[in-house]
LONUBA-405938 format. One line per field, with one value per residue (C-alpha): residue number from 1; residue in one letter; chain; x, y, z. Coordinates in steps of 0.5 Angstrom, whole numbers, plus 2048, in hexadecimal, padded with zeros to 3 digits. Last residue first. Layout:
<atoms>
num = NUM;...
residu = a;...
chaine = A;...
px = X;...
py = Y;...
pz = Z;...
</atoms>
This chain:
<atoms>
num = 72;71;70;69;68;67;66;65;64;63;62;61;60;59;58;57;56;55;54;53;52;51;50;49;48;47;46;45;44;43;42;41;40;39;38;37;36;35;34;33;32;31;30;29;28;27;26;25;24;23;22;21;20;19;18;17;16;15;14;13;12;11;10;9;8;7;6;5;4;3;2;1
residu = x;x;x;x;x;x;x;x;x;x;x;x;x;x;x;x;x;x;x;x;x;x;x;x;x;x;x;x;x;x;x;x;x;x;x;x;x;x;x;x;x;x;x;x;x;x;x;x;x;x;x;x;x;x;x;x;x;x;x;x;x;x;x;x;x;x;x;x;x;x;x;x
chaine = A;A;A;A;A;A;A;A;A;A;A;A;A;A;A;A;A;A;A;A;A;A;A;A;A;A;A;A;A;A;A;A;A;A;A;A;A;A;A;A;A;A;A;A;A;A;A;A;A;A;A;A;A;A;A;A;A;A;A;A;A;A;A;A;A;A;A;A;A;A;A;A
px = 818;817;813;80E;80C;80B;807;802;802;800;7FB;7F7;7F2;7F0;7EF;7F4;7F0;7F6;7F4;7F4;7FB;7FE;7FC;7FF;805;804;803;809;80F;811;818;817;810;812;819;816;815;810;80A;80B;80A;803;801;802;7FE;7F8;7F7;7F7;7F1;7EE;7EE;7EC;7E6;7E4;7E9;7E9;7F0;7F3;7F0;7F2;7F9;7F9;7F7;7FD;802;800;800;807;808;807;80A;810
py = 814;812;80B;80D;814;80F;80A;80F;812;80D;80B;811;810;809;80D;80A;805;801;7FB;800;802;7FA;7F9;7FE;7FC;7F5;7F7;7FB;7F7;7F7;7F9;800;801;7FD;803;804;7FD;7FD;7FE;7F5;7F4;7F9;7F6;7EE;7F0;7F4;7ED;7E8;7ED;7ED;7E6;7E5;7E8;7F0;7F4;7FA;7FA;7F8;7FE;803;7FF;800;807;808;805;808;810;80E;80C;813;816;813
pz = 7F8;7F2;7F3;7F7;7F3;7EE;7F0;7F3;7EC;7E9;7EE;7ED;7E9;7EC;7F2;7F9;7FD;800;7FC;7F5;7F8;7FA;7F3;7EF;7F3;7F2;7EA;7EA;7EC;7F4;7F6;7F5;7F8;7FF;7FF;806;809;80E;808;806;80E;80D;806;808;80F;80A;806;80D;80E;809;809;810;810;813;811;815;819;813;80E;812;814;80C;80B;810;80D;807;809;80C;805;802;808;806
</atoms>
């Protein structure tokens, strides 16, 4: 759970400082989408890699992200 308020909050980040109108409809679809607690399970992979790579998470450890997301 700490993992996805970190995300939450990476994408309010990213929301508030987003300075065109796509980037912006991009981090509201991510942050509505990060309300839901179990949003990593109900997701398949690629839009959860996705989701992470937007967020700015390391290539490298974008594996791991995911994992720890959908084992809690």
């Amino acid at each position: 759970m700490d993992q996805l308020n970190i995300l939450r909050e990476r994408a309010d980040e990213l929301l508030q400082n987003s300075n065109n109108e796509r980037d912006s409809k991009k981090y509201q679809i991510i942050r509505d989408f990060l309300k839901d607690d179990d949003c990593f399970l109900k997701t398949d992979i690629e839009h959860a890699y996705a989701i992470l790579r937007d967020l700015g998470a390391a290539e490298e450890r974008i594996r791991e992200y995911y994992s720890s997301l959908i084992a809690r």
